[in-house]
C-alpha positions as a LaTeX table, in Angstrom:
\begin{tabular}{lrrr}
\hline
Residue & $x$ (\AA) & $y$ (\AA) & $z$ (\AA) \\
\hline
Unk1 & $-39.10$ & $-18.26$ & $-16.29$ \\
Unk2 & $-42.40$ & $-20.22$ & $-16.12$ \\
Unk3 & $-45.35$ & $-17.94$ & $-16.71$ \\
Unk4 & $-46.58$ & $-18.74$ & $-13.37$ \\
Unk5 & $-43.46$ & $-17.36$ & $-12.11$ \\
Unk6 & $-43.74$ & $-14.41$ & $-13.67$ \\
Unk7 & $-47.10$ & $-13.52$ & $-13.30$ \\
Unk8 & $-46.78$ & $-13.94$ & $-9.23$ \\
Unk9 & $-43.48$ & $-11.95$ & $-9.51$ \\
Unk10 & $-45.47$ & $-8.91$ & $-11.57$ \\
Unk11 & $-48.30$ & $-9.45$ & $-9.29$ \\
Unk12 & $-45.66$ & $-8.64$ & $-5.86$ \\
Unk13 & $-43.88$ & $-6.24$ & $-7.57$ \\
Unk14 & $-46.80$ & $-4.34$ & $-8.33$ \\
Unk15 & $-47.97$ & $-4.63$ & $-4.42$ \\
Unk16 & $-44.36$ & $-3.70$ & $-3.50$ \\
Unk17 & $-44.49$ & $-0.33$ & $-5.71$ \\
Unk18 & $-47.76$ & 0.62 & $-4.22$ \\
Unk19 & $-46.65$ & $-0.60$ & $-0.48$ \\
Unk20 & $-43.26$ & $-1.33$ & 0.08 \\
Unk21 & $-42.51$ & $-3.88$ & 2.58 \\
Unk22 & $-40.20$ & $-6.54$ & 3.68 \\
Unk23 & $-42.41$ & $-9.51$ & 3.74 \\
Unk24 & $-43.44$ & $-8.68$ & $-0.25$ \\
Unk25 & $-39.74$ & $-8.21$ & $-0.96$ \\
Unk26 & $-38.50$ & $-11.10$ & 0.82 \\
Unk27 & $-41.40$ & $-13.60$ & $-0.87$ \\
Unk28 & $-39.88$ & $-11.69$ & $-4.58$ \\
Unk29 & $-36.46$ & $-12.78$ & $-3.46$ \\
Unk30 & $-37.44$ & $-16.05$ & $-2.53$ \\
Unk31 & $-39.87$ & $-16.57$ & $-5.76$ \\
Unk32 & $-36.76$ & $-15.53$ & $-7.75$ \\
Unk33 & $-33.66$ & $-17.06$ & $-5.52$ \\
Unk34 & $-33.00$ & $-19.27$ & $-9.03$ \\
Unk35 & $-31.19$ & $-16.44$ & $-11.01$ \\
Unk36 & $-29.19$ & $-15.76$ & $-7.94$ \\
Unk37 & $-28.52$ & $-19.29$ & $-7.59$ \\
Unk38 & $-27.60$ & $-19.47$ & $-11.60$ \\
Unk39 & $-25.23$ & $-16.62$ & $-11.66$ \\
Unk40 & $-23.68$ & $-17.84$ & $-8.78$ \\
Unk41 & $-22.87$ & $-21.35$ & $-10.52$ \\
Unk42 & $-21.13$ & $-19.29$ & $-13.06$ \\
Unk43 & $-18.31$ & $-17.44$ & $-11.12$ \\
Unk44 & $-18.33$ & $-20.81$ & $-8.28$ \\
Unk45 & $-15.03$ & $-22.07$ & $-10.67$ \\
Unk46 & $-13.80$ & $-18.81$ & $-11.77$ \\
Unk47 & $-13.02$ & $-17.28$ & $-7.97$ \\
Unk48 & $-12.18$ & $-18.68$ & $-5.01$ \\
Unk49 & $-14.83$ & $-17.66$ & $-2.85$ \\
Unk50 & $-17.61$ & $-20.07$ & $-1.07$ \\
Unk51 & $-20.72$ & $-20.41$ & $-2.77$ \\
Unk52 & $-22.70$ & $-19.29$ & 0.35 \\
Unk53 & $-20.93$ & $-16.03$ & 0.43 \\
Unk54 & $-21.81$ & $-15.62$ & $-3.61$ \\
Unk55 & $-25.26$ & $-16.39$ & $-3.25$ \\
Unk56 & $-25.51$ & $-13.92$ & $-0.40$ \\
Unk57 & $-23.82$ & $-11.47$ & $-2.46$ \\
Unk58 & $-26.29$ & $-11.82$ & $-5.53$ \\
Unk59 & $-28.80$ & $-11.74$ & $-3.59$ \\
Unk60 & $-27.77$ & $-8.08$ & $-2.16$ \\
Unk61 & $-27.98$ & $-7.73$ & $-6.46$ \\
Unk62 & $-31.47$ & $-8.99$ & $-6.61$ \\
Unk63 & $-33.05$ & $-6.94$ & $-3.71$ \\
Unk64 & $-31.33$ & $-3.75$ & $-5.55$ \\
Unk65 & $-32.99$ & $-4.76$ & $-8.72$ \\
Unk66 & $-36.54$ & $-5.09$ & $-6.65$ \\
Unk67 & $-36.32$ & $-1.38$ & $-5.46$ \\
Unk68 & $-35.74$ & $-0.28$ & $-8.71$ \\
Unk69 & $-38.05$ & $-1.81$ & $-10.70$ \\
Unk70 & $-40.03$ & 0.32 & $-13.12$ \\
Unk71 & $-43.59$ & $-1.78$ & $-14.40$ \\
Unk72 & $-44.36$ & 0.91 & $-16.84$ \\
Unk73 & $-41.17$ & 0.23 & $-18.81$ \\
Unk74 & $-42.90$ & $-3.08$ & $-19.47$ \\
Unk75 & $-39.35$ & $-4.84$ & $-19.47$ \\
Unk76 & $-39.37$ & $-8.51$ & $-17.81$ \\
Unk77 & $-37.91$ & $-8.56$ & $-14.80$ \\
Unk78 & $-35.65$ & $-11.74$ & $-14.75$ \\
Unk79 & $-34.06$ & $-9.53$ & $-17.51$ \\
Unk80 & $-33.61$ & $-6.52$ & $-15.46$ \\
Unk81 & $-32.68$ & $-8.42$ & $-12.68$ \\
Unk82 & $-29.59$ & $-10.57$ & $-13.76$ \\
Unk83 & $-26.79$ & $-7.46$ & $-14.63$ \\
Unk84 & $-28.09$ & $-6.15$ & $-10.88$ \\
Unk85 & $-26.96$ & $-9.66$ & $-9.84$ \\
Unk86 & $-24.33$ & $-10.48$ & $-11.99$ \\
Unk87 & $-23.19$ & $-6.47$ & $-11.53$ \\
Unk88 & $-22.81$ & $-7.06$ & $-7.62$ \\
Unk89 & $-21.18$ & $-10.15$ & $-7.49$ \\
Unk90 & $-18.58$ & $-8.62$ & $-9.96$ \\
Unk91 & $-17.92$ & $-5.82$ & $-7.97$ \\
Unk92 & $-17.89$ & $-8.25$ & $-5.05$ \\
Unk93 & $-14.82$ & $-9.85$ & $-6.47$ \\
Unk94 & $-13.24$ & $-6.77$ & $-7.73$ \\
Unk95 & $-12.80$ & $-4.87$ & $-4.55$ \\
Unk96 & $-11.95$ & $-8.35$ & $-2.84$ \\
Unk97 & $-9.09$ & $-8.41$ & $-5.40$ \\
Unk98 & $-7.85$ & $-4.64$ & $-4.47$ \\
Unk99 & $-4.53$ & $-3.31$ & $-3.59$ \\
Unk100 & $-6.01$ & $-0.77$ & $-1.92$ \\
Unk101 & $-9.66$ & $-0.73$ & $-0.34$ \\
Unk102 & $-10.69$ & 2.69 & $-1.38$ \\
Unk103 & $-13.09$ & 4.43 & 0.58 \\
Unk104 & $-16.59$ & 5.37 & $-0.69$ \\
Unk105 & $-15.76$ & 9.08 & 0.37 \\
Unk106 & $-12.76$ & 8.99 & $-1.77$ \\
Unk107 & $-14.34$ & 7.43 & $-4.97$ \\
Unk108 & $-16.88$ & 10.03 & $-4.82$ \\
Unk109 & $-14.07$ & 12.72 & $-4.62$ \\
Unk110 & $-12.46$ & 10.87 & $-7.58$ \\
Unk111 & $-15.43$ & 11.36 & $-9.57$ \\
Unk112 & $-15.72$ & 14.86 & $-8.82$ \\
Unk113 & $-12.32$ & 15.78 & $-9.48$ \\
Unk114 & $-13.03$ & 13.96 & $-13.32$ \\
Unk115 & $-15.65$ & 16.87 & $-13.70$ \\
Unk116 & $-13.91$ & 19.68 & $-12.34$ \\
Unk117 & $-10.72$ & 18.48 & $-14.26$ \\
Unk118 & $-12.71$ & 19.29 & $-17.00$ \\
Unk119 & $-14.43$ & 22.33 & $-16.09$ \\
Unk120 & $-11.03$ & 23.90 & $-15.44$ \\
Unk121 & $-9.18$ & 22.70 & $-18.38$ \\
Unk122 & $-12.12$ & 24.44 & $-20.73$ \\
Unk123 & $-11.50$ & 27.63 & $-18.55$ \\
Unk124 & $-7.89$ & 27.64 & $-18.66$ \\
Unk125 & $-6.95$ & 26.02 & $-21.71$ \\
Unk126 & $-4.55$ & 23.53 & $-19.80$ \\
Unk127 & $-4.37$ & 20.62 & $-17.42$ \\
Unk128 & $-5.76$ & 21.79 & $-13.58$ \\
Unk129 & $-2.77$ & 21.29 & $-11.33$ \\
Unk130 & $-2.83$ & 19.37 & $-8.27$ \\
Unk131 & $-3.29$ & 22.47 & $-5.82$ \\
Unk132 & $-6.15$ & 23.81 & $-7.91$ \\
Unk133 & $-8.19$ & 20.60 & $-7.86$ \\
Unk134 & $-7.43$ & 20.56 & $-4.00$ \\
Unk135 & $-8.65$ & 23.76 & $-3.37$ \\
Unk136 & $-12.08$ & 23.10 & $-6.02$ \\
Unk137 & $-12.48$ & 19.92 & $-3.99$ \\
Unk138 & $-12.34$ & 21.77 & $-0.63$ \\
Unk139 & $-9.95$ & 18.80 & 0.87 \\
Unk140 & $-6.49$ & 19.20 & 1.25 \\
Unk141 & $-3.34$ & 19.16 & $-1.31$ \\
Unk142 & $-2.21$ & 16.00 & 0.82 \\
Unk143 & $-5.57$ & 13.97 & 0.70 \\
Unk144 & $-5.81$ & 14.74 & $-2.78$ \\
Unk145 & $-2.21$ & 13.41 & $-3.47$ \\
Unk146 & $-3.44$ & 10.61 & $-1.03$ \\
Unk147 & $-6.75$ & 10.03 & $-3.59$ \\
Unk148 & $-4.74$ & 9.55 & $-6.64$ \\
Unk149 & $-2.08$ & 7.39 & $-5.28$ \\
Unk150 & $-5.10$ & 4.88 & $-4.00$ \\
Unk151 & $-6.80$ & 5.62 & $-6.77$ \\
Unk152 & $-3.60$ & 4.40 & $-9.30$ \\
Unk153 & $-3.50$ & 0.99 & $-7.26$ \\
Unk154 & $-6.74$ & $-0.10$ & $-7.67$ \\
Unk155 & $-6.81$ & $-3.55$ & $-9.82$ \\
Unk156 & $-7.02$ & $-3.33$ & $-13.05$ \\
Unk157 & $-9.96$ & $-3.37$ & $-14.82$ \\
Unk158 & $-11.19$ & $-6.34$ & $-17.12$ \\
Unk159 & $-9.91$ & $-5.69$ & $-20.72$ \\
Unk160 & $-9.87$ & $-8.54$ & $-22.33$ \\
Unk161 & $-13.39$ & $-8.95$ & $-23.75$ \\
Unk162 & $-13.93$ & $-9.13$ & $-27.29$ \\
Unk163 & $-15.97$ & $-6.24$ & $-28.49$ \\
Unk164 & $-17.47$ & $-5.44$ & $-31.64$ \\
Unk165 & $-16.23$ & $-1.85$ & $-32.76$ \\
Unk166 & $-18.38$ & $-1.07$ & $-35.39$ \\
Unk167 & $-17.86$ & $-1.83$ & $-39.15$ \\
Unk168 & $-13.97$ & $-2.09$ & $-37.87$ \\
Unk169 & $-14.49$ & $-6.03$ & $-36.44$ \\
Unk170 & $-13.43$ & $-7.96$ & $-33.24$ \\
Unk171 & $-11.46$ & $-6.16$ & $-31.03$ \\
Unk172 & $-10.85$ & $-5.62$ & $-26.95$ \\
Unk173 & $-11.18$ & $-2.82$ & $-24.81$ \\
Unk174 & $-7.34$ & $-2.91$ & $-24.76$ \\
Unk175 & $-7.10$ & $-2.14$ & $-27.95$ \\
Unk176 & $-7.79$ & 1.43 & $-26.57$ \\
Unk177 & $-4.23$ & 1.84 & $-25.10$ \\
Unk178 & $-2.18$ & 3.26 & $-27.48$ \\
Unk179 & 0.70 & 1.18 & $-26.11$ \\
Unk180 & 0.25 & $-2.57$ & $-26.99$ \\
Unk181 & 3.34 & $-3.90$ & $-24.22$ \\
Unk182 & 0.66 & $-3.22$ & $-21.52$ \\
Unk183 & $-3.02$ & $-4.24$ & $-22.80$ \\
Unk184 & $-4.99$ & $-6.32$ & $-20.61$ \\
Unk185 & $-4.19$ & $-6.92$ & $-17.10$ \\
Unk186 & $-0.58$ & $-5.90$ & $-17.56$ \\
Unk187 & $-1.72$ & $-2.25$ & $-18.31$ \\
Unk188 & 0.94 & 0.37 & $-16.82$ \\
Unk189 & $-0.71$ & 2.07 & $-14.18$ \\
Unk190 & $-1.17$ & 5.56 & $-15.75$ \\
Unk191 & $-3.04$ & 3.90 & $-18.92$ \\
Unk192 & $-5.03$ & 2.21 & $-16.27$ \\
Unk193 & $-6.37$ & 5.55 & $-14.55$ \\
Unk194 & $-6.09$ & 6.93 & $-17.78$ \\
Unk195 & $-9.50$ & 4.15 & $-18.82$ \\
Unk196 & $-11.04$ & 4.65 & $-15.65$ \\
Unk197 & $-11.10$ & 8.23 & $-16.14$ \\
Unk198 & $-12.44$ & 8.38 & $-19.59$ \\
Unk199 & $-15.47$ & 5.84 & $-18.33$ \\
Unk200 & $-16.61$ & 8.02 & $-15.64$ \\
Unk201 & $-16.66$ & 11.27 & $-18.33$ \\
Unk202 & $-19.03$ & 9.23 & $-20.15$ \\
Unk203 & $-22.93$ & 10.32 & $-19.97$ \\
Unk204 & $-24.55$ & 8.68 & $-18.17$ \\
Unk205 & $-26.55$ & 6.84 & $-20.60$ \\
Unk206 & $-23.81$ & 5.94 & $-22.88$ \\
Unk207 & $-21.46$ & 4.77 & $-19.85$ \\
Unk208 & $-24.53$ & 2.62 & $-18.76$ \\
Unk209 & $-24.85$ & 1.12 & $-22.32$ \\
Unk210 & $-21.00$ & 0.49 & $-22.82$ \\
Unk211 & $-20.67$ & $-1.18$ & $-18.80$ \\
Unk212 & $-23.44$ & $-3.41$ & $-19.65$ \\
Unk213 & $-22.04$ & $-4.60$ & $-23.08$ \\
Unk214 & $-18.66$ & $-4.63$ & $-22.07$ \\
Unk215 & $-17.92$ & $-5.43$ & $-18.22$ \\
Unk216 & $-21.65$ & $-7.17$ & $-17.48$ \\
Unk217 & $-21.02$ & $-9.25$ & $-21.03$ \\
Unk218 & $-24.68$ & $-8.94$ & $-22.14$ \\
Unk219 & $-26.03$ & $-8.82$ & $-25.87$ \\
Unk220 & $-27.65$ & $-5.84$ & $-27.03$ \\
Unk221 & $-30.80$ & $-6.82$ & $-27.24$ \\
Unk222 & $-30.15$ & $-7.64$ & $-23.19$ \\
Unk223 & $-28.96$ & $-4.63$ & $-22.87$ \\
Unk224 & $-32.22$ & $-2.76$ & $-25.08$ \\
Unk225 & $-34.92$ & $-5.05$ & $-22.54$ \\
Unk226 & $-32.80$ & $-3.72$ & $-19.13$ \\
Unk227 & $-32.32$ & $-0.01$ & $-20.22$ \\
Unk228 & $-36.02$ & 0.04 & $-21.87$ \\
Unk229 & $-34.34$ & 0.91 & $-25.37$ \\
Unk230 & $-34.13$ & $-0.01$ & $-28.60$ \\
Unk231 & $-31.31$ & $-2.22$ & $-29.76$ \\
Unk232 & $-30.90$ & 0.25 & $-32.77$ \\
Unk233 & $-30.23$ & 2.87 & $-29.49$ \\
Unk234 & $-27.72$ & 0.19 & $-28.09$ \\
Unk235 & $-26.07$ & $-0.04$ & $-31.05$ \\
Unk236 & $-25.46$ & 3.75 & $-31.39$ \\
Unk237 & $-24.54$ & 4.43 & $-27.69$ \\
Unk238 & $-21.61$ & 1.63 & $-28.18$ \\
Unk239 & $-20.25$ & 3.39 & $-31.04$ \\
Unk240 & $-20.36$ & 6.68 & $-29.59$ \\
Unk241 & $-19.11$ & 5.51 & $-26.34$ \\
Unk242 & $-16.19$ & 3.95 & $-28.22$ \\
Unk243 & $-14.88$ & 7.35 & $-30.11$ \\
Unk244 & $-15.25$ & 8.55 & $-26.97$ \\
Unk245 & $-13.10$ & 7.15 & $-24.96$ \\
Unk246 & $-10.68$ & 7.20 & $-27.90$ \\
Unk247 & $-11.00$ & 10.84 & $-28.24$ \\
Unk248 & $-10.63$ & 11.61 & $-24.48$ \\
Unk249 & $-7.72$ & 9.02 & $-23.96$ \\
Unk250 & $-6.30$ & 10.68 & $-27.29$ \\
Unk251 & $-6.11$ & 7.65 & $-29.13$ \\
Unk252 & $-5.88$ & 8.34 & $-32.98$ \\
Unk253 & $-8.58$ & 7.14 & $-35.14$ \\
Unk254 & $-7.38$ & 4.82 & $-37.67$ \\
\hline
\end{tabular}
């Protein structure tokens, strides 16, 4: 980005902090329409969607990435921006892709249940059962049953990216499954929600770092400039996010 660019960009985003308004965030959209425009170029031959509705899309990305601009993390924002952008258009194509169209209502339930799942099984010393998450949940037994089964036929998620995990090499987030017959898109659905699950127990820092190495595709030091970390933190949060989701998805360590 030219340092004109960016200079007008800091200067509007600074006025929009102080005084939000459309016209100042419509003239930042417009000033910075060419990362939209780039991203979009990208996935143009990799879906089958119309360029107008991917550019509209990313933009929905960049305006996200306006409101949530921090200045005093001094990061630059074309590098904030882009995983807002890139992040949007994804999940775009993801839910277009769905065997199911979950509602928002029921994700959040989903994510709920992950916690009290765990809340119980530390009082209880076993897995909740279907009735008892119900009742924590304060829906019915038959919504619940409803959630899962929706929640099982959601598309799988992207596994095939190479990863670095640790000192170990190359690898892919499949690798993760302990059965090999179903890596990648061909994972059985249980190991599927089985994945999904262990993201969302994550922290919320150390799911942020592992999404935006592993699902967004960024570098670390991408990911350090957009979190307002070190790459040294990056590094760290990958690892532990890895054993992580090893540990909870009882995968044995090698």
């Amino acid at each position: 980005m030219p340092n004109e660019l960016k200079h007008e960009t800091l200067q509007l985003l600074r006025q929009y902090q102080q005084s939000p308004s459309e016209t100042i965030r419509n003239q930042l959209v417009k000033l910075n329409f060419g990362l939209v425009r780039k991203e979009a170029h990208y996935w143009i031959n990799q879906c089958s969607e119309s360029h107008e509705d991917l550019l509209q899309i990313g933009c929905i990305g960049l305006i996200r990435a306006i409101e949530k601009f921090e200045l005093s993390k001094g990061s630059a924002f074309s590098s904030y921006a882009m995983p807002h952008i890139r992040g949007e258009i994804q999940h775009y194509l993801r839910d277009k892709g769905v065997t199911v169209r979950i509602p928002r209502r029921w994700l959040e339930l989903q994510q709920q249940a992950v916690v009290l799942s765990r809340s119980l099984q530390e009082q209880h010393h076993r897995q909740p059962t279907d009735h008892e998450l119900a009742l924590g949940l304060e829906i019915s037994l038959s919504e619940w049953q409803e959630i899962k089964l929706a929640w099982i036929n959601r598309s799988p998620l992207s596994l095939d990216v190479p990863i670095q995990d640790g000192e170990e090499g190359t690898t892919c987030l499949g690798e993760l499954v302990p059965d090999s017959k179903y890596r990648s898109f061909q994972l059985a659905q249980e190991d599927r929600i089985r994945l999904q699950q262990a993201l969302i127990q994550l922290e919320k820092r150390t799911r942020e770092v592992v999404e935006c190495v592993f699902l967004y595709d960024l570098t670390q030091k991408q990911v350090a400039e957009h979190l307002g970390i070190s790459v040294v933190t990056v590094s760290r949060q990958v690892k532990k996010g890895l054993n992580l989701l090893k540990k909870f998805m009882g995968v044995a360590e090698d």
